[in-house]
C-alpha positions in Angstrom: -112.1 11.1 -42.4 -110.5 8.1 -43.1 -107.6 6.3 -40.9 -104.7 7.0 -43.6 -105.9 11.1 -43.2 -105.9 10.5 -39.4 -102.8 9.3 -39.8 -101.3 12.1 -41.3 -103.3 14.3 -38.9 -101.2 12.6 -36.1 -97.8 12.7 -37.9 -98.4 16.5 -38.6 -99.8 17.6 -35.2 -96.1 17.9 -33.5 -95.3 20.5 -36.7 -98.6 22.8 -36.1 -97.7 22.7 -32.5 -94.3 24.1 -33.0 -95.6 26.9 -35.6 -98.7 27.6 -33.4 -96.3 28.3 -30.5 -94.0 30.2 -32.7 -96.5 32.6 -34.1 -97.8 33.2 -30.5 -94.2 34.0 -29.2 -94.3 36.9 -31.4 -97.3 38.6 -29.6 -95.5 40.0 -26.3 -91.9 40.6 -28.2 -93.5 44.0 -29.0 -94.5 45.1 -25.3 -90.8 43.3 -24.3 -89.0 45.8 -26.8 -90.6 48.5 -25.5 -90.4 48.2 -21.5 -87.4 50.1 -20.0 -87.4 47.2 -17.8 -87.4 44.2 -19.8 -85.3 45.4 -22.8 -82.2 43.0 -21.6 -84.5 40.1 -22.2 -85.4 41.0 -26.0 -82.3 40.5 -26.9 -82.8 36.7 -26.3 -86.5 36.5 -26.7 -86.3 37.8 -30.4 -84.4 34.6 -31.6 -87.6 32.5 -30.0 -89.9 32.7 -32.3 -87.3 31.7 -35.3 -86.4 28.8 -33.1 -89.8 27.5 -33.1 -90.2 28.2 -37.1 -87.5 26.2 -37.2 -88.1 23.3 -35.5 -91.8 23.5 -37.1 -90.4 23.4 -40.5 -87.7 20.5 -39.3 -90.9 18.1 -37.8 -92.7 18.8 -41.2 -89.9 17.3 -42.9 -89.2 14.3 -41.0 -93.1 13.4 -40.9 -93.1 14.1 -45.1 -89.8 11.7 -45.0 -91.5 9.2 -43.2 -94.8 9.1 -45.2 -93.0 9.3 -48.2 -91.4 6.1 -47.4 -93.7 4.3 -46.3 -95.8 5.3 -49.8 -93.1 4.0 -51.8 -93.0 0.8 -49.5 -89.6 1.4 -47.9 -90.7 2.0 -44.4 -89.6 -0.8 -41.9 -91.7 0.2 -39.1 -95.2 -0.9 -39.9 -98.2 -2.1 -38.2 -100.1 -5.3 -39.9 -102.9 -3.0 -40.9 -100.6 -1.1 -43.1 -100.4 2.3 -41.1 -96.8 3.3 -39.7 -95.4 2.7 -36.2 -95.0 6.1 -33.4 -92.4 6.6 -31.1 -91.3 3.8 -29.0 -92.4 3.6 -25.3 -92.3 1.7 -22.2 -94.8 -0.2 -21.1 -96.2 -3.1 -18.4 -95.4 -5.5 -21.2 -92.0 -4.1 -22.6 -91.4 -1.8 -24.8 -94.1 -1.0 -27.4 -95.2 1.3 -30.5 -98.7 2.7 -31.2 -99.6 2.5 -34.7 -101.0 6.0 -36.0 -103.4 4.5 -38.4 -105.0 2.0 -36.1 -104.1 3.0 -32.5 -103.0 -0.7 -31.6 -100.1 -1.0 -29.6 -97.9 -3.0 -31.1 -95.2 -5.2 -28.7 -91.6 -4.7 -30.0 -91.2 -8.5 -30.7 -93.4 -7.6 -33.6 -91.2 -4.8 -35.0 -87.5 -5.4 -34.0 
């Protein structure tokens, strides 16, 4: 794999997450509805799942977003080899972003 599929790998990877721990939240809701002693706690545990779905479905689209600006050149957050800037974070040095094509950190004097 190339570094623009990596890329894309790492912008995704948050999403799966989310939808990987929402289809596994489903597994014990059946034993939960069924126990005398935990049926209270179905009540709230049923909306989990959906939650997750959700928030699955809502880092999807703010990763497509993103790529889809930056393909149509519109993205002001990128690295000088072309691939878009992460989340910001601290560091020794000040603040800094990793660039998901590369992996270089990138200082914020180089993005602000």
């Amino acid at each position: 794999m190339d570094r623009w599929t990596w890329m894309m790998v790492r912008m995704y990877a948050p999403a799966l997450g989310a939808l990987a721990l929402g289809l596994l939240l489903m597994l014990p809701l059946g034993m939960l509805r069924e126990s005398p002693v935990l049926a209270g706690v179905y009540a709230m545990a049923r909306w989990l799942p959906a939650l997750a779905i959700a928030v699955s479905v809502t880092l999807a689209l703010v990763a497509t977003v993103r790529l889809w600006r930056w393909d149509q050149g519109r993205s002001q957050l990128v690295c000088e080899c072309g691939g878009l800037l992460g989340r910001e974070r601290t560091g020794r040095f000040g603040a800094y972003r990793k660039c998901l094509a590369c992996n270089r950190n990138v200082n914020e004097r180089y993005y602000t």
